[in-house]
N, C-alpha and C positions, 0 to 999 in steps of 0.2 A: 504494500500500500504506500501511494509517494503520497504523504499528508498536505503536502505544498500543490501537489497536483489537483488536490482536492480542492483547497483552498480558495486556489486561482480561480477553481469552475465556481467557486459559490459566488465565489466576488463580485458578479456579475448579474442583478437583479433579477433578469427573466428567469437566468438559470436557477437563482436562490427560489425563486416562486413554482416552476416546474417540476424539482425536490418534493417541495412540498407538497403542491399538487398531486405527484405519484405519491409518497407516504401515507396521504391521507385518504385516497382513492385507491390502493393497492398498484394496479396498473391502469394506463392511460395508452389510447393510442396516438399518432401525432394528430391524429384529425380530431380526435379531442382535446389535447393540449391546445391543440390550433385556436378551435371554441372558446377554451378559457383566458385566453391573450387575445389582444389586438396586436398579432404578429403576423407575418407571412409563415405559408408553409415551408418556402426556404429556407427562412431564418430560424423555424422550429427547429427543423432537421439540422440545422447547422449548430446549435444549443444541447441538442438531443447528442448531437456525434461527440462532443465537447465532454459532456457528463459522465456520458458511455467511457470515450479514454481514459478519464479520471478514477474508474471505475466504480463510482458514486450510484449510475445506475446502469439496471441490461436493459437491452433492444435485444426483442425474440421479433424474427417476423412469422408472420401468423396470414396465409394466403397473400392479400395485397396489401395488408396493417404491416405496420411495425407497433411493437407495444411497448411501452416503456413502464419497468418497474423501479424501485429501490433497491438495492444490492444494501438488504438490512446488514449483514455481514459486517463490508466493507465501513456505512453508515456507523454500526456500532463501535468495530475500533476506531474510526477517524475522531468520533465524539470525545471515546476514553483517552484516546491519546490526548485531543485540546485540554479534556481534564487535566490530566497529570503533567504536562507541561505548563500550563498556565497555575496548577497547582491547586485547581478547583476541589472544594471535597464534595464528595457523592452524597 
């Protein structure tokens, strides 16, 4: 997990709100991401491939979708790590 990789993708407003959006919804496709922004679908997919590197979340394609969930996983250590470096207690 690069934590810095991670960081970068959140830095980024739509991307911080599209996280959320899949965490809260499970999974998302882009054409529902798309719905909940006044984004292009370009610039979805292009937010979407960003998160995905970071490996913050998966893109599964599913016929002509791509879906986007949370990589709880990755989510989880990335959190504990800000904890324990920032010095946060649980």
């Amino acid at each position: 997990m690069d934590h810095i990789k991670i960081a970068k993708a959140l830095s980024e407003l739509a991307r911080y709100k599209i996280v959320k959006a899949v965490s809260e919804k499970g999974a998302l496709s882009c054409g529902e991401i798309e719905g909940l922004f006044e984004l292009s679908q370009p610039t979805i997919s292009h937010h979407c491939r960003i998160l995905n590197d970071s490996g913050l979340v998966k893109m599964k394609r599913t016929g002509q979708k791509s879906m986007v969930s949370l990589n709880k996983e990755i989510f989880s250590k990335y959190t504990k790590r800000i904890h324990r470096d920032f010095k946060i207690a649980n």
